[in-house]
TORKE-122392 format. One line per 8 residues: their letters; for each residue x, y, z of N, C-alpha, C. Coordinates in steps of 0.02 Angstrom, whole numbers, m for minus. Example, Ala and Ser with C-alpha at 12.3 -4.5 7.8 and 13.67 -1.06 7.14 Angstrom:
2
as> 660 m284 390 615 m225 390 660 m165 390 | 642 m112 354 684 m53 357 645 2 394 .
// end
This chain:
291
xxxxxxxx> 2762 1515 m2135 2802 1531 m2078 2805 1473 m2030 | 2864 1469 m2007 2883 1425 m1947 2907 1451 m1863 | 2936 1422 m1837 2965 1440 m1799 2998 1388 m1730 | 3069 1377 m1743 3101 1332 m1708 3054 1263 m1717 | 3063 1218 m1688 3045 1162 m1680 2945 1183 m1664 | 2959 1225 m1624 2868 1241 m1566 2845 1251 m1653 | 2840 1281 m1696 2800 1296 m1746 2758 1236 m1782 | 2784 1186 m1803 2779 1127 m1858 2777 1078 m1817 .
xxxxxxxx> 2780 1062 m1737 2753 1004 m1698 2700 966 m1753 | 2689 917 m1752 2629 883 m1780 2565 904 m1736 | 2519 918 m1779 2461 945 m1723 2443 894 m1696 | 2422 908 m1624 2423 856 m1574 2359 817 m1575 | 2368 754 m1556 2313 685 m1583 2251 716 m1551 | 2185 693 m1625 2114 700 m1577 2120 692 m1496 | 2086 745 m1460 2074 730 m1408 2003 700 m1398 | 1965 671 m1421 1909 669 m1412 1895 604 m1365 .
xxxxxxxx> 1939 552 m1364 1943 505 m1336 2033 495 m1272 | 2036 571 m1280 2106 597 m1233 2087 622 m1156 | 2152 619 m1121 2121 607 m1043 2124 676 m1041 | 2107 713 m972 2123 777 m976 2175 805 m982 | 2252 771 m967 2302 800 m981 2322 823 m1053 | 2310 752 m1101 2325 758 m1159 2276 830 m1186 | 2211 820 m1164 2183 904 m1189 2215 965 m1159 | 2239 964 m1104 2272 1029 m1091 2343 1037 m1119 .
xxxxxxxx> 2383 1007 m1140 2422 1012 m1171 2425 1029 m1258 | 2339 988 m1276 2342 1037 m1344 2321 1100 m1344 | 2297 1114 m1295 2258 1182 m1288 2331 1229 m1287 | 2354 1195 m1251 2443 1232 m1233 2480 1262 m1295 | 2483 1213 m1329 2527 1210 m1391 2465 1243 m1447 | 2411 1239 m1453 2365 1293 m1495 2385 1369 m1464 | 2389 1368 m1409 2393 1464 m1383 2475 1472 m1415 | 2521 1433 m1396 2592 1443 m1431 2598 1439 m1503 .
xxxxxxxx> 2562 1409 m1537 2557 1416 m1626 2505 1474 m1650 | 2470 1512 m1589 2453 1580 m1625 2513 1615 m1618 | 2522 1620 m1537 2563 1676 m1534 2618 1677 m1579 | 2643 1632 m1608 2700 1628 m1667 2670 1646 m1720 | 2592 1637 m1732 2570 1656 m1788 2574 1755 m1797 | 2557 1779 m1733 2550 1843 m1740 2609 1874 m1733 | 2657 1861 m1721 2740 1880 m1724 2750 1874 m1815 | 2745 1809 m1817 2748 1793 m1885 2722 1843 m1925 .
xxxxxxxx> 2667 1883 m1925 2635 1904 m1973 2635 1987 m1942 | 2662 2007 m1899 2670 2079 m1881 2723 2091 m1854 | 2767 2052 m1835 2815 2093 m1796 2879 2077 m1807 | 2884 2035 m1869 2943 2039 m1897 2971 2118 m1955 | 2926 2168 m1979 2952 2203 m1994 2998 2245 m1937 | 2966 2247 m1885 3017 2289 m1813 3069 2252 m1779 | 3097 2184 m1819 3138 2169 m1797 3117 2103 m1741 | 3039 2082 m1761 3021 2043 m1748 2996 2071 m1659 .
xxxxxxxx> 2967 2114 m1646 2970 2144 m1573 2909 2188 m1547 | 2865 2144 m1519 2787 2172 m1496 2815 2184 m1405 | 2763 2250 m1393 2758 2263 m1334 2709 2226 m1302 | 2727 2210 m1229 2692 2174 m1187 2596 2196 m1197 | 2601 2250 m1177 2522 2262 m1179 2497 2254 m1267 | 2535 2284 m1317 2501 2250 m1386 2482 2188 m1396 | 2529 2140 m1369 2546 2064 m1377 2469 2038 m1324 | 2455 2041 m1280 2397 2040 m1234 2347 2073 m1270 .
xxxxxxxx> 2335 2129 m1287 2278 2149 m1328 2280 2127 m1397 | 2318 2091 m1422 2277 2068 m1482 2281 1998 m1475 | 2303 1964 m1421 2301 1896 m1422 2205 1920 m1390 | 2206 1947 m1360 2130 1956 m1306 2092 1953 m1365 | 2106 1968 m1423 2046 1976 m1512 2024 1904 m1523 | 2086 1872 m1500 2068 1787 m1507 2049 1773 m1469 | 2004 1782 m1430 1985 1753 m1343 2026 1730 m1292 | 2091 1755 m1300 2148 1723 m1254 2147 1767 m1192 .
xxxxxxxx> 2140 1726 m1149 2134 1779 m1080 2221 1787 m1080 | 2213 1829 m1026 2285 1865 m1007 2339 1823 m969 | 2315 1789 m930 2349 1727 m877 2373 1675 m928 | 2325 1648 m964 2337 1598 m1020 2422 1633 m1056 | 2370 1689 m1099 2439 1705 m1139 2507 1703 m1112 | 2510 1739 m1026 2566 1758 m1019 2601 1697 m985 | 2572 1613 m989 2595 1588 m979 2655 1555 m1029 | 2604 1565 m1087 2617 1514 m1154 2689 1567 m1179 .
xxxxxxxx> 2673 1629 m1171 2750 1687 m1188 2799 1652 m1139 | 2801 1631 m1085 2834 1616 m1007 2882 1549 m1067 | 2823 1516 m1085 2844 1443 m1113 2896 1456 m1153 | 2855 1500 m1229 2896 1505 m1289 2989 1534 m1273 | 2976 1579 m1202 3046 1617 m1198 3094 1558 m1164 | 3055 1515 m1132 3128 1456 m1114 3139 1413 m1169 | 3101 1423 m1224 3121 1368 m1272 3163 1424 m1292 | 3176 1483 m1312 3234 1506 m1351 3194 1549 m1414 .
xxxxxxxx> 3114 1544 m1420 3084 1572 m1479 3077 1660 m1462 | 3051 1680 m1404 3034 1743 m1386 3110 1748 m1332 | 3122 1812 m1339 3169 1844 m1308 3152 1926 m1273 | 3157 1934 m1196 3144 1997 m1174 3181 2050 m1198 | 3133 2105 m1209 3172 2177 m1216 3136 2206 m1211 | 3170 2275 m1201 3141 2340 m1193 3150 2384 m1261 | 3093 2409 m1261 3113 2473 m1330 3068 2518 m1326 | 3088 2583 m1346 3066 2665 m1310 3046 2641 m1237 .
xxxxxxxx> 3071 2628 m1186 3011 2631 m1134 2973 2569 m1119 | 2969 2539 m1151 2921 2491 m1158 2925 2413 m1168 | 2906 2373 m1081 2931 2299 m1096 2883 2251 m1155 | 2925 2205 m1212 2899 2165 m1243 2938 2104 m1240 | 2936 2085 m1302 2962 2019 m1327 2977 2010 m1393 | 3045 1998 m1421 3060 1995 m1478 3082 1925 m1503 | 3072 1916 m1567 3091 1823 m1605 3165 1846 m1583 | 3185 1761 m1571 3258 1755 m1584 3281 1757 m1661 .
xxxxxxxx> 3353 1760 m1644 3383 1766 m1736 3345 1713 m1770 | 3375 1650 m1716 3338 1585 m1741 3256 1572 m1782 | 3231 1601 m1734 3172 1611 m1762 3159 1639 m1808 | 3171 1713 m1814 3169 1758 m1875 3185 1694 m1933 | 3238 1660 m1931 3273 1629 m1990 3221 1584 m2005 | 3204 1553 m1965 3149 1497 m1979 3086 1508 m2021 | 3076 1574 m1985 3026 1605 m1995 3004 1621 m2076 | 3064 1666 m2090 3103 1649 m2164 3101 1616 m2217 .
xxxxxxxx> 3110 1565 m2199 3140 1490 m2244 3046 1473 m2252 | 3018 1482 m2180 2943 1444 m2211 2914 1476 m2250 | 2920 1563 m2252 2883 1583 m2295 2858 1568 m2385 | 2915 1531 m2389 2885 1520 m2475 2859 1467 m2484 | 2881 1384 m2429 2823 1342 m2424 2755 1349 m2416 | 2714 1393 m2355 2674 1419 m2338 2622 1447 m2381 | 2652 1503 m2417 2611 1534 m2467 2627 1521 m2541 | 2657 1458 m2532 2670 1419 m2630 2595 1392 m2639 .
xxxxxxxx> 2567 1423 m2700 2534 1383 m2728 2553 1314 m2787 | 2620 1324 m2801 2636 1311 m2838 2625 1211 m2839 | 2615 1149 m2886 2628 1089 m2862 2667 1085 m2886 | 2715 1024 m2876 2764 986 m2916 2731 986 m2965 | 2765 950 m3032 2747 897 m3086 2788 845 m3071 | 2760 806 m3095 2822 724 m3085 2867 744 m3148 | 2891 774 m3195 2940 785 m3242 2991 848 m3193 | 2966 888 m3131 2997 922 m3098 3066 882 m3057 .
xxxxxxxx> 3052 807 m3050 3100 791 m3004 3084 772 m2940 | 3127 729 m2926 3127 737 m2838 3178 766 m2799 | 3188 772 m2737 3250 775 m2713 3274 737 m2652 | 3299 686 m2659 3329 600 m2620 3384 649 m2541 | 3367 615 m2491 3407 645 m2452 3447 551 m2430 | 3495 544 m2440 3547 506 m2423 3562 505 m2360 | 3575 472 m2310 3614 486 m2228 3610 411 m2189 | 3653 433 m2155 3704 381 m2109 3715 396 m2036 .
xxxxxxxx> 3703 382 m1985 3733 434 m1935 3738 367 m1886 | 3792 370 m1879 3855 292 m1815 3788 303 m1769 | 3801 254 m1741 3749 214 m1677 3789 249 m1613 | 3844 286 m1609 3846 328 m1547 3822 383 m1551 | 3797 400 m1618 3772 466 m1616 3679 458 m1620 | 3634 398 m1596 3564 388 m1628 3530 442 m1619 | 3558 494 m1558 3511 541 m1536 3496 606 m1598 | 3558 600 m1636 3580 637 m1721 3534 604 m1756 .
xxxxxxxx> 3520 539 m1770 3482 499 m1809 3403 534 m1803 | 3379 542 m1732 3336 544 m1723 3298 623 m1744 | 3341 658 m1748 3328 732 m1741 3338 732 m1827 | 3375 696 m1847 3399 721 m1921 3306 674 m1958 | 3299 628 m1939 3211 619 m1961 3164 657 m1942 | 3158 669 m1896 3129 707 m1854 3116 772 m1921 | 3169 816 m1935 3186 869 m1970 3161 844 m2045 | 3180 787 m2082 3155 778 m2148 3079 781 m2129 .
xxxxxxxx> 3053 741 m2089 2979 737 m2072 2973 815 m2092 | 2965 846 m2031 2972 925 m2032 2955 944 m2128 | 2993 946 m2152 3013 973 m2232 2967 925 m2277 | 2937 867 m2227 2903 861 m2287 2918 800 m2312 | 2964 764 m2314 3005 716 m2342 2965 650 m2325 | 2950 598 m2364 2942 524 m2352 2977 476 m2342 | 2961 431 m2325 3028 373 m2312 3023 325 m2372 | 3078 302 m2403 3082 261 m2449 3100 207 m2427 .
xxxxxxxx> 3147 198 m2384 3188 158 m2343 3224 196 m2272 | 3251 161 m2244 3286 184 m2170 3334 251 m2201 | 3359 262 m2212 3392 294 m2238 3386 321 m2294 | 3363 323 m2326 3329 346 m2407 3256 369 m2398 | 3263 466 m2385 3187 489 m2367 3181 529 m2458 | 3111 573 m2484 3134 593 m2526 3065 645 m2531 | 3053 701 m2577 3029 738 m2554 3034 762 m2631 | 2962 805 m2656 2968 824 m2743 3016 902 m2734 .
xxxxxxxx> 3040 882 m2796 3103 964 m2816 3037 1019 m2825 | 3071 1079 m2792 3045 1153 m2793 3112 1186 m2810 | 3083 1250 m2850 3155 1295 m2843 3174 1332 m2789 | 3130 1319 m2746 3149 1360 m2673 3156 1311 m2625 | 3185 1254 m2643 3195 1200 m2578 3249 1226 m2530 | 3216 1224 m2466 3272 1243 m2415 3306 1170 m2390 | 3313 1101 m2408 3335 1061 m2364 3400 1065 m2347 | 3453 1090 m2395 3501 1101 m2384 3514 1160 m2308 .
xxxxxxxx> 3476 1218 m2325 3502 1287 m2285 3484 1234 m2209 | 3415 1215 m2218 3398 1182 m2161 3440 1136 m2112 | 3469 1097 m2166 3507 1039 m2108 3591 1063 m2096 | 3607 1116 m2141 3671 1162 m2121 3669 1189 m2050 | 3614 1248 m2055 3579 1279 m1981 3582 1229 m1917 | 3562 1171 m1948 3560 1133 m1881 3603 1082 m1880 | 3669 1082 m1906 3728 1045 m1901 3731 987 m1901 | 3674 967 m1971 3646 903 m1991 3679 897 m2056 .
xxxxxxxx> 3729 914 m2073 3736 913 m2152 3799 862 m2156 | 3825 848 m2104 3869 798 m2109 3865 730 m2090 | 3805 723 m2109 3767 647 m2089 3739 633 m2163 | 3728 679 m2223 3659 680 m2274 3685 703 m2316 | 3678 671 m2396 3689 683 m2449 3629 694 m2476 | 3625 752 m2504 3541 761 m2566 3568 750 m2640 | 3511 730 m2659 3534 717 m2728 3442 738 m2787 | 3470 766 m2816 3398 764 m2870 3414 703 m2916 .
xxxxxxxx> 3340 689 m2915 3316 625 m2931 3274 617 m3002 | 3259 552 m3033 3182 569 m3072 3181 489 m3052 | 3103 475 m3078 3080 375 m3069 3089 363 m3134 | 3121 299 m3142 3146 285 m3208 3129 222 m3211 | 3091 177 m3197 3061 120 m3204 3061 88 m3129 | 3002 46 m3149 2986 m7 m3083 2935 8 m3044 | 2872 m13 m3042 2822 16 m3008 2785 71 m3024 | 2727 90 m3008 2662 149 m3006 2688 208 m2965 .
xxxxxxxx> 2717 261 m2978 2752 302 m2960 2679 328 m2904 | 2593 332 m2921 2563 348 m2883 2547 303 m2841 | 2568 221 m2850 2568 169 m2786 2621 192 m2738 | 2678 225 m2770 2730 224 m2707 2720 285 m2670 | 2675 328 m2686 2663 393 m2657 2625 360 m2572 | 2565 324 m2603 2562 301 m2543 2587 264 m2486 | 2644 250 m2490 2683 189 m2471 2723 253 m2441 | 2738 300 m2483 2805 332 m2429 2761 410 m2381 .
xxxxxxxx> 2701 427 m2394 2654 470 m2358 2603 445 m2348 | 2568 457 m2289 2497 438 m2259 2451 488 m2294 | 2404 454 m2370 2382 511 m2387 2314 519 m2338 | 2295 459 m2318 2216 447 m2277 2222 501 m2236 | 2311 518 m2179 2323 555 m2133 2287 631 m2158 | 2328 639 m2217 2321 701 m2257 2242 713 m2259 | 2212 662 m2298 2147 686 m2326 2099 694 m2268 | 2112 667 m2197 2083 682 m2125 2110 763 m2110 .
xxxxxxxx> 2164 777 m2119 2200 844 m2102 2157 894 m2110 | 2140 884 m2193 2129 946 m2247 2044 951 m2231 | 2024 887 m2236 1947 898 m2203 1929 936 m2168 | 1992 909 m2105 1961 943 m2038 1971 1013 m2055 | 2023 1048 m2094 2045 1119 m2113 1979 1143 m2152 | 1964 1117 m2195 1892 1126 m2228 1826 1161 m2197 | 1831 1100 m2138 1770 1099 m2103 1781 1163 m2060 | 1840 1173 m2033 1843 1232 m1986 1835 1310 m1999 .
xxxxxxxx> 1850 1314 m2091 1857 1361 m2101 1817 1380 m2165 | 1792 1340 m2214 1729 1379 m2237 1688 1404 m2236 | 1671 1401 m2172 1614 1456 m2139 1624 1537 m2169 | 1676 1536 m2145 1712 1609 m2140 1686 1644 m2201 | 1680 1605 m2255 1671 1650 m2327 1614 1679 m2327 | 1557 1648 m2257 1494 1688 m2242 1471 1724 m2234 | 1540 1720 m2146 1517 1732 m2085 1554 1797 m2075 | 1611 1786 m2104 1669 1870 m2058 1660 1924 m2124 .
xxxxxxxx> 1647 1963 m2081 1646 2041 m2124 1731 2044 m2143 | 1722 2087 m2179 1815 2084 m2193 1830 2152 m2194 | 1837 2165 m2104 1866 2212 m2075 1890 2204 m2007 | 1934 2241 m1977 1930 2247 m1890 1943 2182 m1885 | 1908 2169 m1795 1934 2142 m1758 1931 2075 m1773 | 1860 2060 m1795 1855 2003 m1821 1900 1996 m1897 | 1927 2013 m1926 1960 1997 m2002 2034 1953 m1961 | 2063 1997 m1901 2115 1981 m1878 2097 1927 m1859 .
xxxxxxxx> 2063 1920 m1814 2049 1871 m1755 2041 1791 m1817 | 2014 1792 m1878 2008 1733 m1910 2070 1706 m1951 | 2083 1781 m1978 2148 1771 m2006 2220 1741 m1965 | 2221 1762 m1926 2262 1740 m1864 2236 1615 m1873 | 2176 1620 m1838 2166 1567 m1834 2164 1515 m1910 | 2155 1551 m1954 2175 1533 m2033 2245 1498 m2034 | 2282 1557 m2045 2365 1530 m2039 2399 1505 m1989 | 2360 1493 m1934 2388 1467 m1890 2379 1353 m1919 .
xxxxxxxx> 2312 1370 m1921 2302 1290 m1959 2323 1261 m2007 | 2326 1306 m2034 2362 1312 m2113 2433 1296 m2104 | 2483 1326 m2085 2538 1340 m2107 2588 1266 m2105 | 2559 1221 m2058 2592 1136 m2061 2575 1117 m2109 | 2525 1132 m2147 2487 1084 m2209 2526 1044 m2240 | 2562 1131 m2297 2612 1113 m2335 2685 1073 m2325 | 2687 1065 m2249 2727 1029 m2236 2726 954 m2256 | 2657 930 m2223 2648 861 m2241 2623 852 m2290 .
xxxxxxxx> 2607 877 m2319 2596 872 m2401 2640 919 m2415 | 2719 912 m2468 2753 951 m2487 2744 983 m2572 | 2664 980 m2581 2674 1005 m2671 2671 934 m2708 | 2637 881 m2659 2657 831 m2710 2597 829 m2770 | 2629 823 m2830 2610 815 m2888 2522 790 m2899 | 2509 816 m2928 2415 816 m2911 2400 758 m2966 | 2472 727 m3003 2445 685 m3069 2465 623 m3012 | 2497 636 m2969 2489 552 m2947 2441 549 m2871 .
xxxxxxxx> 2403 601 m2854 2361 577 m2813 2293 583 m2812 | 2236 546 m2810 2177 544 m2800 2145 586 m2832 | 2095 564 m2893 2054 619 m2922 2025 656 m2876 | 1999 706 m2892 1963 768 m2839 2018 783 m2774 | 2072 795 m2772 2123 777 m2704 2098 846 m2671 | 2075 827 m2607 2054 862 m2550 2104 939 m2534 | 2175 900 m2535 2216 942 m2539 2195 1010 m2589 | 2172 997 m2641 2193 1058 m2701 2098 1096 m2673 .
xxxxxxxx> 2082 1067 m2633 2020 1104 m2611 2046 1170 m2561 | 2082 1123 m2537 2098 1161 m2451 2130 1226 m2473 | 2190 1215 m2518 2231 1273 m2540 2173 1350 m2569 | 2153 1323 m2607 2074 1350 m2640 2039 1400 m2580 | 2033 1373 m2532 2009 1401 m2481 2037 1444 m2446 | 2125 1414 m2447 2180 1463 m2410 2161 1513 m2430 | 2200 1534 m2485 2210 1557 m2516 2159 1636 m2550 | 2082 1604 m2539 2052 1634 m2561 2017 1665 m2501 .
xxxxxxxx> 2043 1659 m2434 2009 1687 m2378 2070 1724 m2363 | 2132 1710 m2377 2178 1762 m2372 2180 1837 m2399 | 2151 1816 m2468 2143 1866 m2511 2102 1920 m2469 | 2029 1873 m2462 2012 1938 m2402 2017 1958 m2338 | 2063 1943 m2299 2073 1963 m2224 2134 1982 m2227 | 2189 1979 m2280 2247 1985 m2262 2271 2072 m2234 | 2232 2097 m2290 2251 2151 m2276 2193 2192 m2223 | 2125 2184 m2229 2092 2223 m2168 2145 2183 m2105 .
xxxxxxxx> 2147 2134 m2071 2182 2130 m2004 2240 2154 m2002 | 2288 2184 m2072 2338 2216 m2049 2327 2290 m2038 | 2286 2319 m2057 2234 2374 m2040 2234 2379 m1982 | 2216 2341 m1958 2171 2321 m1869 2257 2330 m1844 | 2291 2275 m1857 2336 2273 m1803 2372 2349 m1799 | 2383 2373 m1865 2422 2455 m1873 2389 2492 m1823 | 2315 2477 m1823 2285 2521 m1793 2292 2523 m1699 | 2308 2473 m1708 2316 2435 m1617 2380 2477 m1588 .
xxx> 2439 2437 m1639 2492 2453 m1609 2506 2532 m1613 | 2478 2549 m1656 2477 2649 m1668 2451 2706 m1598 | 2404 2640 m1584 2346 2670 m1536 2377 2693 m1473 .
// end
């Protein structure tokens, strides 16, 4: 799952050597990538639409005080992601269309286990966009980044074939499709197809990513009972870390990167802590919003 641009931000640089602003601002953007997480994962069957006091009590499961949250909701609704309404009686906040759609499209990146093979293909995104338009230029990289895509050259990004590639729906939606030609691809001589992997993705970036994902979340297979408040409360913070992964790593092919690849650990872990929280925290939340 995604959501508008606020979803797939690049998670924001170590703060460890950051002034205080730069930390309050990731703290900012962590409370806005739950709350998309828990829309994401409950409240799109109703049309994407939690009531004010649900939305506060189960952000409160994550330690989010109330002031915090109802700032970061304040935020998400001028970007265009949350939208006010009322239903039976009762003020909440519902995803925009936009969102819902986004929302959408990430779901099969997200929860693919699936990798490329290098006999799968690639898929080459082509584009051009005039020097009166750079601010198009900028947004249309911006967006391959987003999906995943590497740079080959200025103009030549490229990204491994899936049968569920959205790049197309993607750069239609956002009235990018008349700048960009895609094309499926294969490497047909010239070079170490796993030398150029590194050349067009930061795998060092990656293999720092997945660590830190590692480190944050193997505990859990210990530590959380797999029920209630706590099943939600981790699960929530699970997919919330998770769900950029697959972005910057798009499935790429496990024969051209790094024996033991960190990556095929991390998924391992998704995956297998999903198995158990997915469904007790939807338990919990039925039980919330029922209540």
């Amino acid at each position: 799952m995604t959501a508008v641009a606020e979803t797939n931000d690049p998670v924001e640089e170590s703060t460890a050597a950051a002034g205080p602003a730069d930390e309050s601002r990731g703290r900012s953007a962590r409370l806005r990538h739950l709350i998309i997480t828990v829309y994401g994962l409950y409240a799109r069957d109703d049309g994407g639409w939690l009531s004010v006091a649900t939305l506060i009590r189960l952000l409160a499961d994550i330690r989010i005080e109330e002031q915090a949250a109802r700032s970061a909701i304040s935020r998400l609704k001028r970007r265009g992601i949350l939208q006010s309404r009322r239903y039976g009686g009762a003020a909440g906040y519902q995803l925009s269309a936009e969102a819902q759609d986004i929302l959408n499209e990430g779901d099969e990146r997200i929860f693919r286990r699936h990798r490329a093979a290098p006999a799968d293909g690639w898929v080459l995104a082509v584009f051009s966009v005039p020097e009166s338009e750079r601010h198009r230029r900028h947004v249309l990289r911006s967006e391959l980044t987003r999906l995943g895509f590497g740079m080959v050259a200025p103009g030549v990004w490229i990204v491994p074939a899936h049968p569920q590639d959205t790049t197309a729906q993607t750069l239609r939606r956002l009235g990018l499709d008349g700048y960009a030609d895609l094309f499926r691809a294969e490497h047909l001589a010239f070079g170490d197809p796993a030398a150029k992997i590194r050349l067009w993705w930061d795998l060092d970036e990656l293999e720092r990513q997945y660590e830190a994902f590692i480190g944050a979340h193997e505990p859990a297979r210990r530590e959380v009972s797999p029920g209630g408040r706590e099943a939600f409360a981790c699960y929530v913070r699970l997919l919330t870390d998770w769900r950029r992964l697959p972005y910057l790593d798009p499935g790429l092919p496990a024969e051209l990167l790094p024996p033991g690849w960190v990556g095929i650990r991390a998924a391992d872990l998704f995956f297998a802590l999903r198995e158990r929280l997915e469904e007790p925290a939807r338990a919990y939340v039925r039980a919330v919003t029922s209540g």
